[in-house]
C-alpha positions in Angstrom: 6.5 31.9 -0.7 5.7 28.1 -1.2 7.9 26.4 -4.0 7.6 22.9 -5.1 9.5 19.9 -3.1 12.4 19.3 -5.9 15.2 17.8 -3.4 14.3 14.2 -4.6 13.7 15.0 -8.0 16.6 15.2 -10.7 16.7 18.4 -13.2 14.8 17.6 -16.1 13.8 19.1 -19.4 10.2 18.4 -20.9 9.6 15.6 -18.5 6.3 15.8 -16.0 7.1 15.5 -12.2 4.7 14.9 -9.2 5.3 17.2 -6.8 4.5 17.6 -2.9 3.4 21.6 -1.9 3.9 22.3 1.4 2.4 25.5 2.9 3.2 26.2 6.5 4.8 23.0 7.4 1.3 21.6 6.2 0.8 19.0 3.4 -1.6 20.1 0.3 -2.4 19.3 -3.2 0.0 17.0 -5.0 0.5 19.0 -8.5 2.6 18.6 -12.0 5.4 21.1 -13.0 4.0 24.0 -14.8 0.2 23.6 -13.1 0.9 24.0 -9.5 -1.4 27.4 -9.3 -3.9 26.5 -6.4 -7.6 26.8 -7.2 -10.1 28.2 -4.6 -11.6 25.6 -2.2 -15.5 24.7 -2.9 -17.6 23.2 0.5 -18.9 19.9 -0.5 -21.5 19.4 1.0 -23.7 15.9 1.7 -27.0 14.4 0.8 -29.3 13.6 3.5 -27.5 10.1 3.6 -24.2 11.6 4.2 -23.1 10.7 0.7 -21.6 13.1 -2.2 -20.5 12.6 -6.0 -18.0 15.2 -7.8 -17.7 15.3 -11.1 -15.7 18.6 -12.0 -12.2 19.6 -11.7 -11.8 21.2 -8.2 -10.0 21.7 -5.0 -12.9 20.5 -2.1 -13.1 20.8 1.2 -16.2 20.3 3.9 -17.0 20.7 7.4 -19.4 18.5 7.3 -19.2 14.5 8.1 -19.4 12.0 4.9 -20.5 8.4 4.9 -19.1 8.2 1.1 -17.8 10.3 -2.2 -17.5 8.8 -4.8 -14.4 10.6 -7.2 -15.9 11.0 -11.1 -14.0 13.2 -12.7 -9.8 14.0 -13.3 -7.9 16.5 -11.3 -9.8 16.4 -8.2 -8.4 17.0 -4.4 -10.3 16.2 -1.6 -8.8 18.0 1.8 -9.6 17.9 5.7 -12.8 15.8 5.1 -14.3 13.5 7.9 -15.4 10.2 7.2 -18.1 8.6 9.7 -18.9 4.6 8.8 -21.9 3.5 7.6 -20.5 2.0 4.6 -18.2 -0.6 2.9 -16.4 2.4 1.1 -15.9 6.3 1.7 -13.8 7.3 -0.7 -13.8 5.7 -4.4 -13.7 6.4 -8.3 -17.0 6.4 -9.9 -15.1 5.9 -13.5 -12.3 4.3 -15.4 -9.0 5.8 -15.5 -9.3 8.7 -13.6 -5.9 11.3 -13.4 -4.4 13.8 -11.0 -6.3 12.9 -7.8 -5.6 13.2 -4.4 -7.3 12.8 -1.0 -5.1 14.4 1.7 -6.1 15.3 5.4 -8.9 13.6 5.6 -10.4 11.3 9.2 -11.7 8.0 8.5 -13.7 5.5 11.1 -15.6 2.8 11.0 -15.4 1.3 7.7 -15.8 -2.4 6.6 -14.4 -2.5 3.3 -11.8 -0.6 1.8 -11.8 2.7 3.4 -9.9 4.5 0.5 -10.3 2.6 -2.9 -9.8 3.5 -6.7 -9.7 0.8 -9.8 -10.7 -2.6 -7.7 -14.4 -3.7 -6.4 -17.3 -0.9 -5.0 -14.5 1.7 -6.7 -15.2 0.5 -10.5 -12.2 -1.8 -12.3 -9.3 0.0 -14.2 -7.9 -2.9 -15.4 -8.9 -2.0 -19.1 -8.7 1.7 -18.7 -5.3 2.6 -16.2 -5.5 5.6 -13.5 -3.0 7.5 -13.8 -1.2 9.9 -10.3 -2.6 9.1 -7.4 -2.3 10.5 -4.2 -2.9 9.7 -0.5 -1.0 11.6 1.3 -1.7 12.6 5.2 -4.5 10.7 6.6 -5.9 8.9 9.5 -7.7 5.6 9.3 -8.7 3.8 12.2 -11.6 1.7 13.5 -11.9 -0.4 10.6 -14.8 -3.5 11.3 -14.7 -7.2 9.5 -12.1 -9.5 8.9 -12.0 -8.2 5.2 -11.0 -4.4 5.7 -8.4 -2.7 4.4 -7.7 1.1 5.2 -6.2 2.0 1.3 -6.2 0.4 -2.0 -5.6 1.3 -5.3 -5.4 -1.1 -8.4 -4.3 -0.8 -12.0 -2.8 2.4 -11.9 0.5 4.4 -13.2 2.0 6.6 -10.7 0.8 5.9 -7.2 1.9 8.2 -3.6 1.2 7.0 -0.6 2.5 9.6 1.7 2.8 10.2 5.4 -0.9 8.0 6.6 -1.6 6.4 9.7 -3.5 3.4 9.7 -4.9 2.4 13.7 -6.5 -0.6 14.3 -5.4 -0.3 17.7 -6.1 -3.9 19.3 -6.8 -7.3 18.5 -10.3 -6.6 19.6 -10.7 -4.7 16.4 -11.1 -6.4 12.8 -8.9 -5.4 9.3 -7.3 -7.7 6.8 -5.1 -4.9 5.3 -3.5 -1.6 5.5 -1.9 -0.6 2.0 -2.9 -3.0 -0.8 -1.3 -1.9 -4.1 -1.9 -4.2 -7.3 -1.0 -3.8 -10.8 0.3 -0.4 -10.3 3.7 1.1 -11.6 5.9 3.9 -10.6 5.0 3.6 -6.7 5.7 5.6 -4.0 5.1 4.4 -0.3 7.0 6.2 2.2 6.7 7.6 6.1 3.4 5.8 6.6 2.5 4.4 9.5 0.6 1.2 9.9 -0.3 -0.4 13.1 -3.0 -3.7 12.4 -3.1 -4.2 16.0 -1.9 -7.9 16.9 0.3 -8.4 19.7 0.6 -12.7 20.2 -0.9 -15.5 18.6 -1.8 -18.9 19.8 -3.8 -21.8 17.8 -3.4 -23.4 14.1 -4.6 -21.4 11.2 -1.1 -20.5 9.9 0.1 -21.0 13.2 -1.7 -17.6 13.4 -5.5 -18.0 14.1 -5.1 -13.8 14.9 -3.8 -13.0 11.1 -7.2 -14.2 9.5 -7.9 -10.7 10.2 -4.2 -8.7 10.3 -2.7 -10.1 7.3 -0.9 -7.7 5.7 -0.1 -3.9 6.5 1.2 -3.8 2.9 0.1 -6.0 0.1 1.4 -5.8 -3.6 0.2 -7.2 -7.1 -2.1 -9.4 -6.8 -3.7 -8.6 -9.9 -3.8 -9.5 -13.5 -1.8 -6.8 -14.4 2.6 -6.7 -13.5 3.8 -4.5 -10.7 6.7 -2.2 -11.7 9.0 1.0 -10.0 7.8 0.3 -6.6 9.6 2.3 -3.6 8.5 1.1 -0.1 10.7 3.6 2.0 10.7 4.8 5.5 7.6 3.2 7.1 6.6 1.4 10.1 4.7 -1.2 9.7 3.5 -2.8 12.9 1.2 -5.7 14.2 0.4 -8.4 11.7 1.2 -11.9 9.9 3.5 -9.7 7.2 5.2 -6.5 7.0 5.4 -6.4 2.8 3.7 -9.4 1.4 4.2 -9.5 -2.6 0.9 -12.0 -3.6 1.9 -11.7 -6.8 -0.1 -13.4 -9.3 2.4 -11.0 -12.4 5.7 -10.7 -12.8 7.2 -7.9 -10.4 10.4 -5.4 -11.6 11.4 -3.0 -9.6 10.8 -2.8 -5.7 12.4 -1.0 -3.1 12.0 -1.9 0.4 14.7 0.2 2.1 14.2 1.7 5.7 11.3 0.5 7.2 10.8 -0.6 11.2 8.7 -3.6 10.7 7.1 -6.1 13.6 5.7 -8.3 12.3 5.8 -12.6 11.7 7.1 -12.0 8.1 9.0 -9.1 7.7 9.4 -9.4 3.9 7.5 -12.4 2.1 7.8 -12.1 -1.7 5.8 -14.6 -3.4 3.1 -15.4 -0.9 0.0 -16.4 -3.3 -1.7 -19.1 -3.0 -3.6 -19.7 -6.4 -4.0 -18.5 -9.8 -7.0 -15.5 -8.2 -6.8 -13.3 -12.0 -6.2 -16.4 -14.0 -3.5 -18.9 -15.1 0.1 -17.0 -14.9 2.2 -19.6 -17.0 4.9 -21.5 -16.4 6.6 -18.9 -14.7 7.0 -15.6 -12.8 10.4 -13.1 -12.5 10.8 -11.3 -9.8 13.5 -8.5 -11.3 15.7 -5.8 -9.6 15.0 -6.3 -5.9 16.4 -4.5 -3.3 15.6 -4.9 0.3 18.0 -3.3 3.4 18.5 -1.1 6.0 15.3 -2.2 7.3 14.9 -3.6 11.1 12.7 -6.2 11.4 11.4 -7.2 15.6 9.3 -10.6 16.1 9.5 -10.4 19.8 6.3 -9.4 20.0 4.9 -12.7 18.5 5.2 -16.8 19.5 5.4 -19.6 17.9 8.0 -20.6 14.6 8.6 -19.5 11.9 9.4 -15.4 12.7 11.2 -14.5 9.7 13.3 -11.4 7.9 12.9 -12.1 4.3 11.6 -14.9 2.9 11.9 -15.9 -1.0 9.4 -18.2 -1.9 7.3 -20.2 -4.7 3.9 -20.3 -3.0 2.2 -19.8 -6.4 0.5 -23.2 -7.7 0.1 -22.5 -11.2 3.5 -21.6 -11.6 6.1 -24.7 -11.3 9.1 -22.1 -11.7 9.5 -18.8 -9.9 12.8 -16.4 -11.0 14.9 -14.2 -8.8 16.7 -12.2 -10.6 19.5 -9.2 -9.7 18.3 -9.1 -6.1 19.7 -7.5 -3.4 19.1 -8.4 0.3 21.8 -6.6 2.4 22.3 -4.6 5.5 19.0 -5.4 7.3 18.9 -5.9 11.6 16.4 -8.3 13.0 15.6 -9.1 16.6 12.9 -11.8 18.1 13.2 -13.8 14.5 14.3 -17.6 14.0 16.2 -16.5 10.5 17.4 -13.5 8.6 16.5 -14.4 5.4 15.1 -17.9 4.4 15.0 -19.3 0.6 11.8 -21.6 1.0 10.2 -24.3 -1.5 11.1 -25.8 -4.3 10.8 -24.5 -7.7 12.8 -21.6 -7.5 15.9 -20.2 -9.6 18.2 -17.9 -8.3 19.6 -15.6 -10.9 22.7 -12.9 -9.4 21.2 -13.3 -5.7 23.2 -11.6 -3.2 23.0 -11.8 0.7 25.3 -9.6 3.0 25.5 -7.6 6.2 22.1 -8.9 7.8 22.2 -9.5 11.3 20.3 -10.7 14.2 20.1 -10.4 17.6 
Protein backbone atom coordinates (compact mmCIF):
# COMPACT_ATOMS: atom_id res chain seq x y z
CA UNK A 1 0.00 0.00 0.00
CA UNK A 2 1.60 3.40 -0.81
CA UNK A 3 1.07 6.11 2.01
CA UNK A 4 2.20 9.60 1.80
CA UNK A 5 5.94 10.70 2.90
CA UNK A 6 4.93 12.36 6.39
CA UNK A 7 8.50 11.85 8.21
CA UNK A 8 9.43 15.61 7.59
CA UNK A 9 6.19 16.95 8.02
CA UNK A 10 4.79 17.95 11.54
CA UNK A 11 1.05 16.74 12.55
CA UNK A 12 -1.18 19.31 11.62
CA UNK A 13 -4.93 20.06 11.71
CA UNK A 14 -6.65 21.98 8.66
CA UNK A 15 -3.34 22.90 7.23
CA UNK A 16 -2.42 21.78 3.39
CA UNK A 17 0.89 19.71 2.98
CA UNK A 18 2.88 18.87 -0.23
CA UNK A 19 3.51 15.47 -0.21
CA UNK A 20 6.12 13.05 -2.08
CA UNK A 21 4.25 9.39 -3.26
CA UNK A 22 6.51 6.88 -3.65
CA UNK A 23 5.37 3.57 -5.34
CA UNK A 24 7.89 0.87 -5.63
CA UNK A 25 10.96 2.76 -4.57
CA UNK A 26 9.86 5.01 -7.66
CA UNK A 27 9.09 8.78 -7.45
CA UNK A 28 5.40 9.96 -8.73
CA UNK A 29 3.00 12.72 -8.53
CA UNK A 30 3.63 15.28 -5.79
CA UNK A 31 -0.15 15.58 -4.19
CA UNK A 32 -1.98 17.67 -1.23
CA UNK A 33 -3.45 15.86 1.89
CA UNK A 34 -6.94 14.72 1.29
CA UNK A 35 -6.40 14.58 -2.86
CA UNK A 36 -3.71 12.12 -3.26
CA UNK A 37 -6.19 9.49 -5.28
CA UNK A 38 -4.05 8.87 -8.58
CA UNK A 39 -5.90 9.62 -11.87
CA UNK A 40 -5.39 7.28 -14.87
CA UNK A 41 -2.38 8.20 -17.22
CA UNK A 42 -3.48 9.83 -20.75
CA UNK A 43 -0.63 9.37 -23.83
CA UNK A 44 0.20 12.81 -25.04
CA UNK A 45 0.93 12.65 -27.99
CA UNK A 46 2.90 15.40 -30.45
CA UNK A 47 2.17 17.56 -33.45
CA UNK A 48 4.12 16.92 -36.45
CA UNK A 49 6.74 19.48 -35.00
CA UNK A 50 7.14 17.47 -31.94
CA UNK A 51 5.30 20.05 -29.95
CA UNK A 52 2.12 19.56 -27.46
CA UNK A 53 -0.20 22.05 -25.35
CA UNK A 54 -2.44 20.59 -22.25
CA UNK A 55 -4.97 22.42 -20.95
CA UNK A 56 -7.02 20.03 -18.67
CA UNK A 57 -6.43 18.57 -15.33
CA UNK A 58 -4.56 15.24 -15.87
CA UNK A 59 -1.84 12.73 -15.12
CA UNK A 60 0.28 12.46 -18.75
CA UNK A 61 2.53 10.38 -19.92
CA UNK A 62 4.05 9.61 -23.69
CA UNK A 63 6.32 7.39 -25.48
CA UNK A 64 6.85 9.56 -27.89
CA UNK A 65 9.83 12.27 -28.09
CA UNK A 66 8.78 16.16 -27.51
CA UNK A 67 10.62 19.25 -28.78
CA UNK A 68 8.18 21.39 -26.39
CA UNK A 69 4.76 21.34 -24.03
CA UNK A 70 3.67 24.08 -23.04
CA UNK A 71 1.65 23.59 -19.32
CA UNK A 72 -1.98 25.66 -19.52
CA UNK A 73 -3.93 24.57 -17.13
CA UNK A 74 -3.73 23.67 -12.95
CA UNK A 75 -3.09 20.26 -11.52
CA UNK A 76 -1.24 18.85 -14.20
CA UNK A 77 1.72 16.01 -13.99
CA UNK A 78 3.85 15.33 -16.64
CA UNK A 79 5.82 11.72 -16.19
CA UNK A 80 8.66 9.67 -18.09
CA UNK A 81 8.47 12.15 -21.10
CA UNK A 82 11.63 12.58 -23.48
CA UNK A 83 12.65 15.84 -24.48
CA UNK A 84 14.86 16.05 -27.88
CA UNK A 85 16.18 19.87 -28.62
CA UNK A 86 15.14 21.90 -31.22
CA UNK A 87 14.08 24.56 -29.08
CA UNK A 88 14.92 27.35 -26.55
CA UNK A 89 12.25 25.77 -24.14
CA UNK A 90 10.63 22.21 -23.60
CA UNK A 91 8.81 22.47 -20.79
CA UNK A 92 6.86 25.82 -19.80
CA UNK A 93 3.46 27.51 -18.50
CA UNK A 94 1.30 28.83 -21.23
CA UNK A 95 -0.63 31.13 -18.39
CA UNK A 96 -0.37 33.09 -15.23
CA UNK A 97 -0.45 31.55 -12.01
CA UNK A 98 -0.76 28.09 -12.66
CA UNK A 99 -1.16 25.47 -9.28
CA UNK A 100 -0.36 21.89 -8.45
CA UNK A 101 2.07 21.06 -11.19
CA UNK A 102 4.67 18.77 -11.55
CA UNK A 103 7.08 17.34 -14.21
CA UNK A 104 8.88 14.21 -12.78
CA UNK A 105 10.90 11.47 -14.77
CA UNK A 106 11.28 13.19 -17.67
CA UNK A 107 14.92 13.12 -20.30
CA UNK A 108 15.93 16.39 -21.50
CA UNK A 109 18.84 17.20 -24.30
CA UNK A 110 19.82 19.70 -26.20
CA UNK A 111 18.27 22.75 -25.20
CA UNK A 112 19.49 26.43 -25.42
CA UNK A 113 17.29 28.23 -23.16
CA UNK A 114 15.78 27.24 -20.06
CA UNK A 115 15.13 23.67 -20.42
CA UNK A 116 12.32 23.59 -17.60
CA UNK A 117 10.77 27.12 -17.07
CA UNK A 118 7.41 28.51 -15.48
CA UNK A 119 6.66 32.47 -14.63
CA UNK A 120 9.97 34.09 -16.41
CA UNK A 121 10.57 34.77 -20.36
CA UNK A 122 9.29 31.98 -23.35
CA UNK A 123 7.25 30.53 -20.04
CA UNK A 124 4.84 33.77 -19.63
CA UNK A 125 5.54 36.29 -16.40
CA UNK A 126 3.85 35.48 -12.99
CA UNK A 127 4.98 38.43 -11.45
CA UNK A 128 1.33 39.91 -11.29
CA UNK A 129 -0.40 36.68 -11.01
CA UNK A 130 1.88 34.06 -8.38
CA UNK A 131 2.21 30.13 -9.28
CA UNK A 132 1.50 28.43 -6.62
CA UNK A 133 3.25 24.27 -5.85
CA UNK A 134 5.64 23.45 -8.11
CA UNK A 135 7.36 20.40 -8.63
CA UNK A 136 10.45 19.01 -10.38
CA UNK A 137 11.25 16.21 -8.99
CA UNK A 138 13.55 13.30 -10.73
CA UNK A 139 14.91 14.41 -13.86
CA UNK A 140 17.81 14.36 -16.22
CA UNK A 141 19.02 17.37 -18.05
CA UNK A 142 22.03 17.31 -19.98
CA UNK A 143 23.53 18.67 -23.22
CA UNK A 144 22.44 22.07 -22.75
CA UNK A 145 23.97 24.58 -25.95
CA UNK A 146 24.71 28.60 -25.53
CA UNK A 147 26.34 30.49 -23.02
CA UNK A 148 22.78 31.52 -21.71
CA UNK A 149 21.17 27.96 -20.75
CA UNK A 150 19.97 26.98 -17.73
CA UNK A 151 18.54 23.42 -17.10
CA UNK A 152 15.38 24.67 -14.51
CA UNK A 153 13.84 27.90 -13.61
CA UNK A 154 10.97 28.98 -12.02
CA UNK A 155 9.95 32.62 -11.04
CA UNK A 156 7.41 34.33 -8.90
CA UNK A 157 5.97 31.48 -7.32
CA UNK A 158 4.75 30.14 -3.65
CA UNK A 159 5.81 26.76 -2.84
CA UNK A 160 8.56 25.42 -5.10
CA UNK A 161 10.31 21.46 -4.99
CA UNK A 162 13.12 20.78 -6.59
CA UNK A 163 13.75 17.20 -5.90
CA UNK A 164 16.26 14.58 -6.59
CA UNK A 165 17.44 16.14 -10.57
CA UNK A 166 20.58 15.79 -12.30
CA UNK A 167 21.82 18.43 -14.34
CA UNK A 168 25.09 17.08 -16.83
CA UNK A 169 26.77 19.44 -18.76
CA UNK A 170 29.59 17.06 -18.65
CA UNK A 171 32.71 19.19 -20.08
CA UNK A 172 33.92 22.53 -20.64
CA UNK A 173 33.38 21.73 -24.27
CA UNK A 174 29.62 22.07 -23.56
CA UNK A 175 27.74 25.56 -22.99
CA UNK A 176 25.14 26.49 -19.83
CA UNK A 177 25.02 29.57 -17.72
CA UNK A 178 22.81 27.84 -15.03
CA UNK A 179 21.49 24.82 -13.33
CA UNK A 180 18.67 25.90 -10.74
CA UNK A 181 17.61 29.48 -10.99
CA UNK A 182 14.95 30.29 -8.41
CA UNK A 183 13.63 34.09 -8.25
CA UNK A 184 10.94 35.63 -6.24
CA UNK A 185 9.69 32.42 -4.95
CA UNK A 186 8.76 31.51 -1.32
CA UNK A 187 8.47 28.42 0.72
CA UNK A 188 11.45 26.54 -1.35
CA UNK A 189 12.50 23.31 -1.31
CA UNK A 190 15.89 22.26 -3.12
CA UNK A 191 17.30 19.08 -1.92
CA UNK A 192 19.39 15.81 -3.23
CA UNK A 193 19.91 17.43 -6.69
CA UNK A 194 22.67 16.95 -8.43
CA UNK A 195 24.33 19.60 -10.59
CA UNK A 196 27.48 19.19 -12.47
CA UNK A 197 28.19 22.60 -15.00
CA UNK A 198 31.16 20.90 -16.18
CA UNK A 199 34.34 23.32 -15.53
CA UNK A 200 37.40 21.85 -14.30
CA UNK A 201 40.29 24.98 -14.43
CA UNK A 202 40.32 28.34 -15.57
CA UNK A 203 42.96 30.57 -16.99
CA UNK A 204 42.56 34.29 -18.46
CA UNK A 205 40.74 37.63 -17.08
CA UNK A 206 37.02 37.85 -17.19
CA UNK A 207 36.46 37.40 -13.45
CA UNK A 208 39.63 35.83 -13.29
CA UNK A 209 37.33 33.14 -14.91
CA UNK A 210 37.04 33.50 -18.80
CA UNK A 211 35.33 29.60 -18.38
CA UNK A 212 32.34 30.95 -15.99
CA UNK A 213 30.88 33.28 -18.84
CA UNK A 214 29.14 30.13 -19.42
CA UNK A 215 29.09 28.05 -15.82
CA UNK A 216 28.05 30.69 -13.63
CA UNK A 217 25.87 29.37 -11.31
CA UNK A 218 24.53 25.74 -10.52
CA UNK A 219 22.04 27.49 -8.27
CA UNK A 220 20.87 31.11 -8.61
CA UNK A 221 18.27 32.87 -6.22
CA UNK A 222 16.08 36.09 -6.43
CA UNK A 223 16.98 38.04 -8.87
CA UNK A 224 13.65 39.37 -9.40
CA UNK A 225 11.43 42.09 -8.47
CA UNK A 226 9.70 40.21 -6.12
CA UNK A 227 11.49 39.11 -2.24
CA UNK A 228 12.72 35.58 -1.79
CA UNK A 229 11.41 33.85 1.40
CA UNK A 230 11.46 30.04 3.31
CA UNK A 231 14.23 28.83 1.13
CA UNK A 232 15.80 25.27 2.03
CA UNK A 233 18.92 24.37 -0.12
CA UNK A 234 19.66 20.89 1.50
CA UNK A 235 21.62 17.93 0.57
CA UNK A 236 22.93 18.63 -2.98
CA UNK A 237 26.04 18.51 -4.93
CA UNK A 238 26.72 21.17 -6.71
CA UNK A 239 29.74 20.76 -8.88
CA UNK A 240 31.83 22.67 -11.64
CA UNK A 241 31.22 26.35 -11.83
CA UNK A 242 32.17 30.12 -10.74
CA UNK A 243 29.39 29.61 -7.61
CA UNK A 244 27.85 26.88 -5.74
CA UNK A 245 24.60 29.16 -4.34
CA UNK A 246 24.87 32.61 -5.71
CA UNK A 247 22.00 34.93 -4.06
CA UNK A 248 21.75 37.91 -7.07
CA UNK A 249 19.39 39.41 -5.15
CA UNK A 250 17.87 42.45 -6.46
CA UNK A 251 14.81 41.98 -3.01
CA UNK A 252 15.25 41.48 0.32
CA UNK A 253 15.87 37.75 1.15
CA UNK A 254 14.39 35.98 4.70
CA UNK A 255 14.78 32.74 5.25
CA UNK A 256 17.49 30.43 3.55
CA UNK A 257 18.89 27.31 4.40
CA UNK A 258 21.99 26.08 2.92
CA UNK A 259 22.83 23.08 5.07
CA UNK A 260 24.54 19.81 3.72
CA UNK A 261 25.59 20.39 0.43
CA UNK A 262 29.17 18.96 -1.36
CA UNK A 263 29.96 22.06 -3.40
CA UNK A 264 33.18 22.60 -5.92
CA UNK A 265 33.05 25.28 -7.00
CA UNK A 266 35.13 29.13 -6.98
CA UNK A 267 32.42 30.52 -4.63
CA UNK A 268 30.92 28.10 -2.50
CA UNK A 269 28.24 30.49 -1.03
CA UNK A 270 28.17 34.23 -2.46
CA UNK A 271 25.12 36.11 -1.06
CA UNK A 272 24.77 39.34 -2.59
CA UNK A 273 26.43 38.90 -5.99
CA UNK A 274 24.26 41.43 -8.33
CA UNK A 275 25.68 43.71 -10.15
CA UNK A 276 22.82 46.36 -11.03
CA UNK A 277 19.42 47.35 -10.36
CA UNK A 278 18.13 44.42 -13.49
CA UNK A 279 13.97 44.77 -12.00
CA UNK A 280 14.36 48.37 -11.09
CA UNK A 281 15.74 50.64 -8.29
CA UNK A 282 15.75 48.59 -4.75
CA UNK A 283 16.29 51.61 -2.34
CA UNK A 284 18.57 52.46 -0.04
CA UNK A 285 18.76 49.13 1.27
CA UNK A 286 18.42 45.32 1.21
CA UNK A 287 18.15 42.70 4.55
CA UNK A 288 19.25 39.69 4.27
CA UNK A 289 17.23 37.95 7.42
CA UNK A 290 17.56 34.47 9.15
CA UNK A 291 20.56 32.85 7.34
CA UNK A 292 21.84 29.74 8.06
CA UNK A 293 24.60 28.11 6.20
CA UNK A 294 26.72 24.78 7.68
CA UNK A 295 27.57 21.45 7.52
CA UNK A 296 28.35 21.99 4.07
CA UNK A 297 32.00 20.98 2.47
CA UNK A 298 33.12 23.21 0.07
CA UNK A 299 36.50 21.80 -2.44
CA UNK A 300 38.30 24.49 -4.82
CA UNK A 301 41.09 22.18 -5.69
CA UNK A 302 39.82 21.67 -8.70
CA UNK A 303 40.19 25.45 -9.85
CA UNK A 304 43.38 28.15 -10.03
CA UNK A 305 43.82 31.32 -9.58
CA UNK A 306 42.61 33.69 -6.17
CA UNK A 307 40.12 34.25 -4.74
CA UNK A 308 38.56 30.39 -3.95
CA UNK A 309 36.19 31.07 -1.29
CA UNK A 310 33.61 29.32 1.36
CA UNK A 311 31.11 31.99 2.08
CA UNK A 312 31.30 35.28 1.01
CA UNK A 313 28.98 38.23 2.41
CA UNK A 314 28.97 40.95 0.11
CA UNK A 315 27.37 44.44 -1.11
CA UNK A 316 27.81 44.01 -4.90
CA UNK A 317 24.47 45.73 -5.48
CA UNK A 318 25.01 49.47 -6.91
CA UNK A 319 21.75 50.89 -6.20
CA UNK A 320 21.90 49.93 -2.84
CA UNK A 321 24.62 52.01 -0.58
CA UNK A 322 23.63 49.79 2.55
CA UNK A 323 23.23 45.95 2.60
CA UNK A 324 21.85 44.27 6.24
CA UNK A 325 22.88 40.96 7.69
CA UNK A 326 20.84 40.11 10.06
CA UNK A 327 20.55 36.76 12.65
CA UNK A 328 22.87 34.85 10.42
CA UNK A 329 24.39 31.87 11.04
CA UNK A 330 27.56 30.51 9.30
CA UNK A 331 28.89 27.48 11.41
CA UNK A 332 30.30 24.05 11.12
CA UNK A 333 31.20 24.11 7.33
CA UNK A 334 34.80 22.10 5.98
CA UNK A 335 36.59 23.49 3.05
CA UNK A 336 39.58 22.28 1.14
CA UNK A 337 41.52 23.92 -1.96
CA UNK A 338 40.06 27.56 -0.77
CA UNK A 339 42.12 30.79 0.15
CA UNK A 340 39.34 31.63 3.09
CA UNK A 341 36.46 30.13 4.98
CA UNK A 342 34.32 32.84 4.99
CA UNK A 343 35.23 36.39 3.76
CA UNK A 344 33.06 39.67 4.66
CA UNK A 345 33.81 41.78 1.40
CA UNK A 346 33.08 45.58 0.40
CA UNK A 347 31.98 48.27 2.07
CA UNK A 348 28.56 49.18 2.87
CA UNK A 349 27.57 46.42 4.88
CA UNK A 350 26.01 46.11 8.50
CA UNK A 351 26.25 43.22 10.42
CA UNK A 352 23.32 42.69 12.72
CA UNK A 353 23.72 39.22 15.35
CA UNK A 354 26.43 37.64 12.84
CA UNK A 355 27.88 34.60 14.11
CA UNK A 356 30.95 32.55 12.76
CA UNK A 357 32.10 29.18 14.40
CA UNK A 358 33.41 25.65 13.72
CA UNK A 359 34.52 26.28 9.98
CA UNK A 360 37.52 24.80 9.00
CA UNK A 361 39.97 24.32 6.20
CA UNK A 362 42.36 22.13 5.08
Amino acid sequence: MTRPDTSQNPQTTGQTRRTILRTAGALTALGVFGTTTAAAATELVPDANGDATITSPGHYTGSATFRTVTISSDDVTLDGLTFGGGASVAVKNGVAGLSNVTVQNCSFSGYSGRMITFGFAEGVSNAANRASNISIVGNSLGAMTGNAATAIAVFDTDGVSVLENTVDRSSETNSGRRGINLDGDTDVEVKRNTVDLGASGNTGSAFGFPVFIAARWTIQISMSSAESSDLSIVDNTLVGAYDGVAVLSQRDVTGLDVHGNDVETVQGVRLNAASGPTFGPQGPTLTYEDVTVSGNRFDGSRFSGSPITGVRLQNNNEDAADVTYRDVVIAGNRATGVDDVVVVQDDGITLEKVRVRGNRSR
